[in-house]
C-alpha beads as a LAMMPS data file, in Angstrom:
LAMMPS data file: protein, C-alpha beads

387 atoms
386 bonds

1 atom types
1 bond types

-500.0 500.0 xlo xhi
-500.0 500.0 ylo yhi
-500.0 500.0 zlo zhi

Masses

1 110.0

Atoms # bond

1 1 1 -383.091 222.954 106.718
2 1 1 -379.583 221.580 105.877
3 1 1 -377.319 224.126 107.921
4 1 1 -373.491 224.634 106.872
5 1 1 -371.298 222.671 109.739
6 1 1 -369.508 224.969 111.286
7 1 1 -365.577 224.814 112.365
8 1 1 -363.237 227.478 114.211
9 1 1 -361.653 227.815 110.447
10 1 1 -364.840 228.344 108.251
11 1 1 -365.850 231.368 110.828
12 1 1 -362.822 232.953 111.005
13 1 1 -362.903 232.792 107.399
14 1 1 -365.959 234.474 107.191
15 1 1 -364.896 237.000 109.667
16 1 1 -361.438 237.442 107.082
17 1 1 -359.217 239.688 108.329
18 1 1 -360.447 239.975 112.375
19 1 1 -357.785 239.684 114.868
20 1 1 -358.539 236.794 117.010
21 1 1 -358.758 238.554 120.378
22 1 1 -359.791 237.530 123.553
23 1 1 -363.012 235.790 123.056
24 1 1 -364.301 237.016 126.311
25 1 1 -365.100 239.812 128.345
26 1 1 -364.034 239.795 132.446
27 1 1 -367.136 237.902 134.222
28 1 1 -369.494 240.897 136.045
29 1 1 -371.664 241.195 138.893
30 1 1 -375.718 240.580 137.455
31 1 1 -376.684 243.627 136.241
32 1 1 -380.172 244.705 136.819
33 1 1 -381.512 245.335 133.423
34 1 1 -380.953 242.346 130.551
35 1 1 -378.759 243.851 128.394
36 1 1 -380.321 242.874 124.687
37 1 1 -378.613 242.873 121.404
38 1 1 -381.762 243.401 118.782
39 1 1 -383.752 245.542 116.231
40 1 1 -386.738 246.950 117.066
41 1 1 -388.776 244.464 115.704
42 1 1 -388.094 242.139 117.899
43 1 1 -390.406 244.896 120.138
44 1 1 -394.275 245.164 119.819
45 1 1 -396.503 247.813 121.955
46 1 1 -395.005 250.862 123.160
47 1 1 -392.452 252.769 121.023
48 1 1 -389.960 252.282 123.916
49 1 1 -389.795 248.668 125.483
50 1 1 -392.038 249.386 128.330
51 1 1 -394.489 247.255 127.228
52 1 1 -392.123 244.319 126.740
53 1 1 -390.548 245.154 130.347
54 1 1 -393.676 244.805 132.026
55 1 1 -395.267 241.360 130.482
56 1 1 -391.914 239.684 131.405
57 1 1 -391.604 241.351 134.459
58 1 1 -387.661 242.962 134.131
59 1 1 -385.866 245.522 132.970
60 1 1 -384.517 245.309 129.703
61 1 1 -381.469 247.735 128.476
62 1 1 -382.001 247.230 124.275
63 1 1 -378.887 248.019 122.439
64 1 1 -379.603 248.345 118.782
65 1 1 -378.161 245.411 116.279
66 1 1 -376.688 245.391 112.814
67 1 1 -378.285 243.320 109.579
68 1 1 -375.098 241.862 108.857
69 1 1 -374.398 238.455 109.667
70 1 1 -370.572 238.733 109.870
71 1 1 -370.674 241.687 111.561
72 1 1 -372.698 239.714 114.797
73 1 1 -370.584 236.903 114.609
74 1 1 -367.292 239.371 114.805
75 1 1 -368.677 240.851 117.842
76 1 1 -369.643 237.463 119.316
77 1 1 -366.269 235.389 118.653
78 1 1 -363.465 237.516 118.111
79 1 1 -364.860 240.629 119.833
80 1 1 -366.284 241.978 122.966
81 1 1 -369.307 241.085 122.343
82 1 1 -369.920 238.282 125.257
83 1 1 -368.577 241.246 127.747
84 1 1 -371.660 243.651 126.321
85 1 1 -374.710 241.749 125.888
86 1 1 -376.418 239.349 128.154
87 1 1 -378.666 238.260 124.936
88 1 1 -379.000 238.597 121.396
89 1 1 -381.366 237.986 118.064
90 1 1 -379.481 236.699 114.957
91 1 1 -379.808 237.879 110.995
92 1 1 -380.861 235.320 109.337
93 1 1 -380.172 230.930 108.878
94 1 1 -377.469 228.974 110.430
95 1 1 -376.030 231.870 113.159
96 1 1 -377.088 229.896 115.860
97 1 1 -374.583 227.282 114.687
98 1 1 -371.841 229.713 114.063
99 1 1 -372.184 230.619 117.622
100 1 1 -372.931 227.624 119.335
101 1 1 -369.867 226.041 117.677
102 1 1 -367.540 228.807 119.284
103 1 1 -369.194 228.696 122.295
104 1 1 -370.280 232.023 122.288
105 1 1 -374.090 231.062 123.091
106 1 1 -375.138 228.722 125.880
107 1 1 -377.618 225.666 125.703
108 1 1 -381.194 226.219 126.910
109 1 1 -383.162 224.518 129.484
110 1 1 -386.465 225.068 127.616
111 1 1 -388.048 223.397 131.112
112 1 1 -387.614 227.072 132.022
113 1 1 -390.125 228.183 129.647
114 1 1 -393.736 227.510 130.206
115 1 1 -394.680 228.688 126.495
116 1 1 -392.486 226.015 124.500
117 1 1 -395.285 223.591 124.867
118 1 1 -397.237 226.341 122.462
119 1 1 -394.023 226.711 120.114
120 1 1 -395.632 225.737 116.767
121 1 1 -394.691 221.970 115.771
122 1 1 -392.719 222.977 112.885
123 1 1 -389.782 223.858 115.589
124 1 1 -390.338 220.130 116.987
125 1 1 -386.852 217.815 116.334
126 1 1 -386.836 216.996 112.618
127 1 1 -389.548 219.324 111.636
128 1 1 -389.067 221.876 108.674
129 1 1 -387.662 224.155 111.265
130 1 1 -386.469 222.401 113.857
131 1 1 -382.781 222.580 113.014
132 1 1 -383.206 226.381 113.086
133 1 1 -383.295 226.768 117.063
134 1 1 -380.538 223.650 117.221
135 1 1 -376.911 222.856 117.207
136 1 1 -376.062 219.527 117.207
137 1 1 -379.582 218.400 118.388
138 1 1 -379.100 220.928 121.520
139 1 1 -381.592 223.875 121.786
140 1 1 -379.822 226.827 121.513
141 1 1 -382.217 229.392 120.666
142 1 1 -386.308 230.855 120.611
143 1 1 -388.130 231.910 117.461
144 1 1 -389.944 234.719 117.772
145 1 1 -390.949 235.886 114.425
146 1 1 -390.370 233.832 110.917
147 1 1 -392.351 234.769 107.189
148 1 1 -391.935 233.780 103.642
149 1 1 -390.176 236.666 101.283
150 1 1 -392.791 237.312 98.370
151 1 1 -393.548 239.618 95.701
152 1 1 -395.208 242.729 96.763
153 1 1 -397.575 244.547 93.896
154 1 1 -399.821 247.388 93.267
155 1 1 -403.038 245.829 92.863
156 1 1 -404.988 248.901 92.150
157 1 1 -402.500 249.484 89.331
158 1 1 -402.194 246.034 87.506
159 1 1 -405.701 244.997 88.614
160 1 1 -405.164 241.177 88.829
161 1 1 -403.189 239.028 91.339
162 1 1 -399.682 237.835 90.481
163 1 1 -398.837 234.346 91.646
164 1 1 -395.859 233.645 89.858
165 1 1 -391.979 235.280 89.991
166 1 1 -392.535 235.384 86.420
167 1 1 -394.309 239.103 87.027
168 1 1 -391.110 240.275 88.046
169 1 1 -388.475 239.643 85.692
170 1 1 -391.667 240.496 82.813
171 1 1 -391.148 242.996 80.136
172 1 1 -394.306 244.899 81.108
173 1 1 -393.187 246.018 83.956
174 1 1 -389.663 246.695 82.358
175 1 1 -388.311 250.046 84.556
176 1 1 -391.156 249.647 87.300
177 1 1 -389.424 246.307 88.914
178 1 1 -387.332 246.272 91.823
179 1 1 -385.272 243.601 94.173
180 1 1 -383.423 243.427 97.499
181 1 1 -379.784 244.941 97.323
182 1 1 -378.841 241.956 99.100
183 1 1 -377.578 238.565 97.616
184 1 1 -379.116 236.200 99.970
185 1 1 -382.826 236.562 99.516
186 1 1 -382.169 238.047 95.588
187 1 1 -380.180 235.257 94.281
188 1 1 -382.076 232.451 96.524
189 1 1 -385.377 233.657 95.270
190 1 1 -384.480 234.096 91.496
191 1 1 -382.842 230.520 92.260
192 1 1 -386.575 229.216 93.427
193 1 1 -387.899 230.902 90.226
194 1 1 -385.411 229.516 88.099
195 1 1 -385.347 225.713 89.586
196 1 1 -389.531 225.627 89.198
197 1 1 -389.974 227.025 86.091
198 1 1 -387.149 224.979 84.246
199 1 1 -384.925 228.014 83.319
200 1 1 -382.073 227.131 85.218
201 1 1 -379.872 223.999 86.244
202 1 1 -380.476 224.176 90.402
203 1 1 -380.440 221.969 93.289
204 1 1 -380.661 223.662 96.282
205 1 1 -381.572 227.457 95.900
206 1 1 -380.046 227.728 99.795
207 1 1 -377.246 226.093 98.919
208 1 1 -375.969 226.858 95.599
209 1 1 -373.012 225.316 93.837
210 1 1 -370.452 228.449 92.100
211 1 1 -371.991 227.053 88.504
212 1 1 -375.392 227.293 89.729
213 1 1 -374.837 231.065 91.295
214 1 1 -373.472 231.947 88.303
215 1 1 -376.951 230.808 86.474
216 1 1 -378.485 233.222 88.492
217 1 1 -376.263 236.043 88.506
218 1 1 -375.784 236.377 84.668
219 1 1 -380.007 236.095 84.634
220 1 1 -379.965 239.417 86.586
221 1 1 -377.008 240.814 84.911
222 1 1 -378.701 240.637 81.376
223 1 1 -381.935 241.831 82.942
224 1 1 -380.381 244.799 84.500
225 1 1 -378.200 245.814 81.357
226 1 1 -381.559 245.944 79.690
227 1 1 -383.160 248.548 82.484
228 1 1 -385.346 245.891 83.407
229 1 1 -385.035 247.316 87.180
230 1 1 -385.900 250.562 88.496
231 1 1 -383.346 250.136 91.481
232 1 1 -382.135 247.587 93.701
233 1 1 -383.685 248.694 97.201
234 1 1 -381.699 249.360 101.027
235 1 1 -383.928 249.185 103.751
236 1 1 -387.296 249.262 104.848
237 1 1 -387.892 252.725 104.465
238 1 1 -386.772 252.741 100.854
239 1 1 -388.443 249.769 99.904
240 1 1 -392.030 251.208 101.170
241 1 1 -391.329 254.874 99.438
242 1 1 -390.552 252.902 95.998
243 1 1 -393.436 251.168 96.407
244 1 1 -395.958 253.904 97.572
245 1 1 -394.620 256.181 95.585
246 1 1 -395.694 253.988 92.623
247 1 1 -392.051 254.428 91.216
248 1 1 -392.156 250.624 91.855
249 1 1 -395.292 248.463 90.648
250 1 1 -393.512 245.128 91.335
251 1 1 -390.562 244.210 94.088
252 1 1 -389.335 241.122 96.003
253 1 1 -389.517 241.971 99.550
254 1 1 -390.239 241.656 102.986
255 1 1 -393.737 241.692 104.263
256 1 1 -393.007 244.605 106.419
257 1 1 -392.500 246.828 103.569
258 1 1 -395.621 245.451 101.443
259 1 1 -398.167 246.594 104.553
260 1 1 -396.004 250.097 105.735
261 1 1 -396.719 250.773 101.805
262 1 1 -400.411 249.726 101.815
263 1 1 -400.543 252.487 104.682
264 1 1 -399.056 254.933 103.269
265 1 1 -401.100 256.466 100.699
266 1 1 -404.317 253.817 101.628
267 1 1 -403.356 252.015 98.322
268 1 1 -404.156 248.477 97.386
269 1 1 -400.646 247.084 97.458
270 1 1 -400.717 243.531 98.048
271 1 1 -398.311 240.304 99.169
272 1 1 -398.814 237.305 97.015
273 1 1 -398.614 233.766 97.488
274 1 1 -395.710 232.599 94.501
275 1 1 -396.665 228.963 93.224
276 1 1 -392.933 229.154 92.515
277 1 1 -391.864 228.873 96.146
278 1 1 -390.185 231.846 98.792
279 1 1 -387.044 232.257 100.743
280 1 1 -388.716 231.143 104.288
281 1 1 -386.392 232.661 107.527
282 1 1 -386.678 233.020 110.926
283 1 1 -385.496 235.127 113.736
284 1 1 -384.332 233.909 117.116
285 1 1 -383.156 234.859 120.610
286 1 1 -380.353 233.673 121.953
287 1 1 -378.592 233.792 125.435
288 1 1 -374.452 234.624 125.659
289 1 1 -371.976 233.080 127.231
290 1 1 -371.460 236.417 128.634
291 1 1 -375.216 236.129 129.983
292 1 1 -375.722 232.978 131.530
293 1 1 -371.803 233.728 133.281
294 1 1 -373.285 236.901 134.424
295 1 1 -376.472 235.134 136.201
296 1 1 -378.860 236.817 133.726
297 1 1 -380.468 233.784 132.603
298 1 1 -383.905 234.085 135.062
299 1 1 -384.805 237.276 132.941
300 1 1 -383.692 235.953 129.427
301 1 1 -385.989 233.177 129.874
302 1 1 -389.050 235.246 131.047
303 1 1 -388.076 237.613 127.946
304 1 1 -388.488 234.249 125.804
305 1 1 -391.546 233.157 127.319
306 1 1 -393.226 236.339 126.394
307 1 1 -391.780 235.880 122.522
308 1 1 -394.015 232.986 122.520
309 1 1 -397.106 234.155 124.421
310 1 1 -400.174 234.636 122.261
311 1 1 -399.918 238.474 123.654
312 1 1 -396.681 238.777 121.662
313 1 1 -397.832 236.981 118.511
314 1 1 -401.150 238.827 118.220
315 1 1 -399.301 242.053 118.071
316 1 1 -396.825 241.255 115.894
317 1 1 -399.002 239.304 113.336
318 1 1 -401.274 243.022 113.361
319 1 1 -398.431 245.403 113.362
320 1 1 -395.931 243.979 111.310
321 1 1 -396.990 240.992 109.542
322 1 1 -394.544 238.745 110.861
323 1 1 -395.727 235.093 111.641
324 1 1 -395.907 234.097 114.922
325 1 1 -394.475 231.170 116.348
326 1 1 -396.696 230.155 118.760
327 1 1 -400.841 228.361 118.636
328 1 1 -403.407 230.333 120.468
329 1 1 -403.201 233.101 118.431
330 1 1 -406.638 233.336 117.046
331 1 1 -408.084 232.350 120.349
332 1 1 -406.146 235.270 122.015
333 1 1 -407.591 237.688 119.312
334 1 1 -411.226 236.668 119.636
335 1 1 -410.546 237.159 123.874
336 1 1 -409.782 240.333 123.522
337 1 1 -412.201 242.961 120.802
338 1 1 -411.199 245.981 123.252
339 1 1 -408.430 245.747 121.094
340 1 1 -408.672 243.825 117.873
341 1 1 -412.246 245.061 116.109
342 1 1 -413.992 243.100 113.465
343 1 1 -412.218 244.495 111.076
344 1 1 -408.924 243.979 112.323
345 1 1 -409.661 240.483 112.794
346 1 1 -410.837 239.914 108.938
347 1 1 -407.588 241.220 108.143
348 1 1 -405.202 238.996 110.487
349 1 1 -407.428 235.701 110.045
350 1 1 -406.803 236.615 106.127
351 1 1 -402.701 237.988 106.607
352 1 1 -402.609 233.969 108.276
353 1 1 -404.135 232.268 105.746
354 1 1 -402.066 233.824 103.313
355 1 1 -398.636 233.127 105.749
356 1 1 -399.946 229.464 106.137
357 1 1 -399.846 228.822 102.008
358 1 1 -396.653 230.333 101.617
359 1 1 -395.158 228.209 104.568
360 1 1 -396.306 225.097 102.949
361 1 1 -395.197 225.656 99.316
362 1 1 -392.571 222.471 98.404
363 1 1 -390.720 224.825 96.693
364 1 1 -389.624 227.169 99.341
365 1 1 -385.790 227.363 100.432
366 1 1 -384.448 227.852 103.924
367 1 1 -382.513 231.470 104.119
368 1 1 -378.953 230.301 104.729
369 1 1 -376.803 233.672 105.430
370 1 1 -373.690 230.998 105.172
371 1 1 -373.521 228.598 102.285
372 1 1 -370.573 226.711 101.372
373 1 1 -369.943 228.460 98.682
374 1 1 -370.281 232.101 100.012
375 1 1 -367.513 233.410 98.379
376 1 1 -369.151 233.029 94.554
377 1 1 -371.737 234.506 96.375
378 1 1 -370.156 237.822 97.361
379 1 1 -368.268 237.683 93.699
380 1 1 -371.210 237.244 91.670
381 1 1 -373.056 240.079 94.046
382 1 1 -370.188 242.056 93.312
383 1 1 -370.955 241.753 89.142
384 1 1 -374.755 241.817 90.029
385 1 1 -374.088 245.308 91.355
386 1 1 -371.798 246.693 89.061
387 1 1 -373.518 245.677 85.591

Bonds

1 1 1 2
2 1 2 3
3 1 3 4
4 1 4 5
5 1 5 6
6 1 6 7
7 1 7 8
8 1 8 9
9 1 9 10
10 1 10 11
11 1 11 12
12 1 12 13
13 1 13 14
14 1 14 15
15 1 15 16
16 1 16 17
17 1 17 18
18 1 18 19
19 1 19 20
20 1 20 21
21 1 21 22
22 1 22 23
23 1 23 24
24 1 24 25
25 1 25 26
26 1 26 27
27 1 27 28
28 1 28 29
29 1 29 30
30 1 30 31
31 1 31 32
32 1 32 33
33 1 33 34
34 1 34 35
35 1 35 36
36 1 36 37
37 1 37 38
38 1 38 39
39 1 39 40
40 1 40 41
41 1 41 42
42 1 42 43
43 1 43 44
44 1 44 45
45 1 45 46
46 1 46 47
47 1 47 48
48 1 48 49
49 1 49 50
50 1 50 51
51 1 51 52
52 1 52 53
53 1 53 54
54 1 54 55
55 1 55 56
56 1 56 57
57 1 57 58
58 1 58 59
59 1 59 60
60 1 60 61
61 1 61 62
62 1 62 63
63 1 63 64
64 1 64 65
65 1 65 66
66 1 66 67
67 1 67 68
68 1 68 69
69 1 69 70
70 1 70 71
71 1 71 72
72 1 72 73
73 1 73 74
74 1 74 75
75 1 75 76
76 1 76 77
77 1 77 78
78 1 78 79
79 1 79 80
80 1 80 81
81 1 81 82
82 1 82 83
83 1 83 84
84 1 84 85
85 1 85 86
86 1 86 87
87 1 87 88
88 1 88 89
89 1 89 90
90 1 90 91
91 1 91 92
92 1 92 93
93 1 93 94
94 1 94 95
95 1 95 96
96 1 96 97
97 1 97 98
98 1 98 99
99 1 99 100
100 1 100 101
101 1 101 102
102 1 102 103
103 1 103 104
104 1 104 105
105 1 105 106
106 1 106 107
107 1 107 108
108 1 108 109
109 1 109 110
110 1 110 111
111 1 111 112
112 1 112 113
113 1 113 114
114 1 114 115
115 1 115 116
116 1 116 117
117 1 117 118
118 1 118 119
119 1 119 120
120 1 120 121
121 1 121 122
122 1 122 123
123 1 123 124
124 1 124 125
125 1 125 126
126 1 126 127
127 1 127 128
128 1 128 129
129 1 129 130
130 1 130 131
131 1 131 132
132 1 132 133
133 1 133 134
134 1 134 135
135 1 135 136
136 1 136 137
137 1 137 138
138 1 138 139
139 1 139 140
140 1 140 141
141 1 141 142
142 1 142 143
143 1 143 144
144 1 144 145
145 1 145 146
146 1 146 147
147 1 147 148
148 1 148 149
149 1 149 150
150 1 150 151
151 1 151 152
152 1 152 153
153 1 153 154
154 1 154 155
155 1 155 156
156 1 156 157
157 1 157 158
158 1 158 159
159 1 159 160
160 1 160 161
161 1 161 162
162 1 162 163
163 1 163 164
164 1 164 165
165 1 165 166
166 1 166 167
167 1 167 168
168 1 168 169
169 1 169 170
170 1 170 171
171 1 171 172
172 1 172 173
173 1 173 174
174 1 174 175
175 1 175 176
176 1 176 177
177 1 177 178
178 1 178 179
179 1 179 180
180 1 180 181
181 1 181 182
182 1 182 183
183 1 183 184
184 1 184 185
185 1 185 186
186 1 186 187
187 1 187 188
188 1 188 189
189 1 189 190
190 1 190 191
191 1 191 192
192 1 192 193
193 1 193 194
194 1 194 195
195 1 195 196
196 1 196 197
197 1 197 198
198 1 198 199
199 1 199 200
200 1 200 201
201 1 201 202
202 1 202 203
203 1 203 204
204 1 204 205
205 1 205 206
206 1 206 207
207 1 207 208
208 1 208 209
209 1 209 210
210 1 210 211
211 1 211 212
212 1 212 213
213 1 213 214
214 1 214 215
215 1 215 216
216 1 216 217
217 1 217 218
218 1 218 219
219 1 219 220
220 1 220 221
221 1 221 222
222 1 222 223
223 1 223 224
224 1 224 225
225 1 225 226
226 1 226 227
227 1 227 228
228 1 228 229
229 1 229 230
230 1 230 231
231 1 231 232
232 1 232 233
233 1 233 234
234 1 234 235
235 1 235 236
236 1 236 237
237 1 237 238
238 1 238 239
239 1 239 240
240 1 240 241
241 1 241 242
242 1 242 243
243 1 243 244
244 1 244 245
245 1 245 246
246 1 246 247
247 1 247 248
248 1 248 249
249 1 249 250
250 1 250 251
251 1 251 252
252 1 252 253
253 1 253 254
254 1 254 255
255 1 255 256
256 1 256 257
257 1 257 258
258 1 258 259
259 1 259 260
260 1 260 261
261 1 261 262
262 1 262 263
263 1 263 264
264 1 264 265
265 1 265 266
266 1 266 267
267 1 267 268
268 1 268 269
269 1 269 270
270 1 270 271
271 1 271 272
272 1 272 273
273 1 273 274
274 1 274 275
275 1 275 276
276 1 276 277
277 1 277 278
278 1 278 279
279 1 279 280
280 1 280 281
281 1 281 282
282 1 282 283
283 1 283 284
284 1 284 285
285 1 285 286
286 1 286 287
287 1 287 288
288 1 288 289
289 1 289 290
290 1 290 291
291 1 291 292
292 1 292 293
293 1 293 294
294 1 294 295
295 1 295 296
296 1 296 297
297 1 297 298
298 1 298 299
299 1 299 300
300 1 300 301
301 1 301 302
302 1 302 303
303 1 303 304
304 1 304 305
305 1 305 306
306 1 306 307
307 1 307 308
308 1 308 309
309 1 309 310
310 1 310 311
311 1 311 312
312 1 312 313
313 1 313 314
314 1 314 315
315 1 315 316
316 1 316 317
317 1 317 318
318 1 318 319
319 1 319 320
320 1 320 321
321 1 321 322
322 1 322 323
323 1 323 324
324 1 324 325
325 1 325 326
326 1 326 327
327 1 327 328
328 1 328 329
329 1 329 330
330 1 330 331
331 1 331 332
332 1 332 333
333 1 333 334
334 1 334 335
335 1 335 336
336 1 336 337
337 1 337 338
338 1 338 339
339 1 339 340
340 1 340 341
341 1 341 342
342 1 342 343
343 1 343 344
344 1 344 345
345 1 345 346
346 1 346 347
347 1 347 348
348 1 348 349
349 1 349 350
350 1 350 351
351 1 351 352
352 1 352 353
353 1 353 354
354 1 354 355
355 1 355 356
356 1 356 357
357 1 357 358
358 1 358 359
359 1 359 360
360 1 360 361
361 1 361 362
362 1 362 363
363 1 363 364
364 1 364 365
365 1 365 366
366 1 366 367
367 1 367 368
368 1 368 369
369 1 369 370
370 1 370 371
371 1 371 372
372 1 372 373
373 1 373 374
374 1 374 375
375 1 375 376
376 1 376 377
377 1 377 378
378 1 378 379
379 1 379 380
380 1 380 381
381 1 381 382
382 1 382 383
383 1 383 384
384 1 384 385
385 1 385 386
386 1 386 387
């Protein structure tokens, strides 16, 4: 992945108006609980984080995070943000250079994590995804989940598998088609769609030039003034009632949403594999400046080891979908059938499979939350929206 470089003028551009306050909170006595900036799926087991707690063998105090990008990197530069949390999870492609360039996360000593030998290779320097958990060749941060954005579909209703991006922007389904309200995976993965099927003029869907977001944006516009899409969904729960509600038949989204819809109603909505290409992303932990000030780096790095324990992986590959990052996985399943059955087992070795194709499509694009051109971005988004 070809991150953005980062400078102390692009982010406070991309922070526009934020008063450039103290970038740092008074240092504090350690704290007996890890203070943790994430969502809930960064969690697997118990509702609460109990179950996290005890395989890493701390407390953990879980504040819950934002989706926006700009919003984290407020907090983290120009805010209070190093003061409040001891460790955080990002939103997306090319955070962990935001931060690492302001100093607002610290280096890692991955010698302090007995799992990184199990990291999958694709995090190794120079790998697909290596630059992901980098700055500057440094290791700054620990995948913990990653997945390929697809096309989710009623099966039981269209009766055939869909392998191409095509389906979605098809007459057919003309009123029944949804996308992200969200102008990083919707305009990178129309990009993908129009780069491999010739449509469009496009280098680097993660990347785009203003003439090349443009291409994309007046695709969607026409499509939209012609009630080609039922809705543009917010959020997971909205995504999964379109879809299980059948309102929806087709709709680019996360995997999460694809199986919380299957489960719903029991219907045969599935997640397919686009010959096209997908908007791959990953999500990673991170520890503050705050953090490793505050002596709180003993439990971040247990709380990482766990992220890449076959323990962790299992359970989020089963209750989620999301890919994990680590090799054992399979192994760990067939160890334990107290708790993954035959049946659940057809169904994960069949959910990786699936993962592995989509990860190795040539035509997939890195999720970049800052390309250089972000501003045609958010103006084209703008139009998207209001056509």
């Amino acid at each position: 992945m070809n991150q953005t470089d980062f400078n102390r003028r692009q982010v406070m551009a991309l922070l526009g108006a934020a008063s450039a306050a103290g970038l740092a909170g008074p240092v504090r006595a350690q704290d007996a609980a890890l203070k943790l900036w994430a969502p809930g799926i960064a969690r697997v087991g118990a509702e609460d984080w109990s179950d996290m707690e005890a395989q890493a063998g701390i407390s953990i105090n879980a504040i819950a995070k934002s989706a926006r990008a700009d919003e984290s990197i407020q907090k983290m530069v120009v805010g209070d943000g190093n003061a409040l949390y001891d460790a955080m999870t990002d939103n997306g492609g090319g955070m962990e250079d935001a931060l690492a360039s302001q100093g607002a996360i610290a280096e890692l000593d991955v010698s302090r994590i007995p799992n990184w030998s199990n990291m999958l290779t694709v995090y190794k320097e120079g790998e697909t995804s290596g630059d992901t958990v980098r700055h500057d060749g440094k290791v700054y941060a620990v995948p913990y989940i990653s997945n390929a954005d697809s096309l989710a579909f009623n099966y039981d209703v269209i009766g055939e598998e869909l392998t191409s991006w095509e389906a979605l922007f098809d007459s057919q389904f003309r009123g029944r088609a949804a996308m992200q309200n969200d102008f990083g995976p919707t305009l990178t993965n129309t990009a993908i769609y129009l780069k491999q099927s010739g449509k469009g003029s496009i280098d680097n869907p993660s990347d785009m030039t203003e003439d090349e977001v443009r291409q994309v944006a007046e695709f969607l516009i026409d499509l939209k003034k012609k009630g080609h899409f039922r809705t543009f969904w917010d959020g997971v729960q909205n995504g999964t009632d379109l879809l299980s509600s059948e309102e929806v038949l087709v709709s680019s989204t996360w995997e999460v949403v694809q199986i919380l819809a299957a489960r719903t109603n029991g219907q045969d909505i599935r997640y397919g594999t686009m010959k096209e290409g997908h908007q791959a992303w990953n999500n990673i932990l991170m520890l503050t400046r705050g953090g490793k000030e505050r002596g709180m780096e003993d439990a971040f790095y247990s709380l990482a080891n766990v992220y890449l324990s076959p323990w962790f992986g299992a359970r989020t590959l089963a209750g989620l979908g999301f890919t994990p990052q680590m090799e054992g996985v399979n192994e760990y399943i067939d160890a334990h059938p107290e708790e993954f059955g035959e049946d659940v087992k057809a169904l994960l070795a069949d959910r990786l499979a699936r993962k592995e194709a989509r990860r190795s499509n040539p035509g997939n694009a890195w999720q970049n939350v800052f390309p250089t051109n972000i501003r045609a971005y958010q103006d084209w988004w703008a139009r998207v929206q209001a056509a």
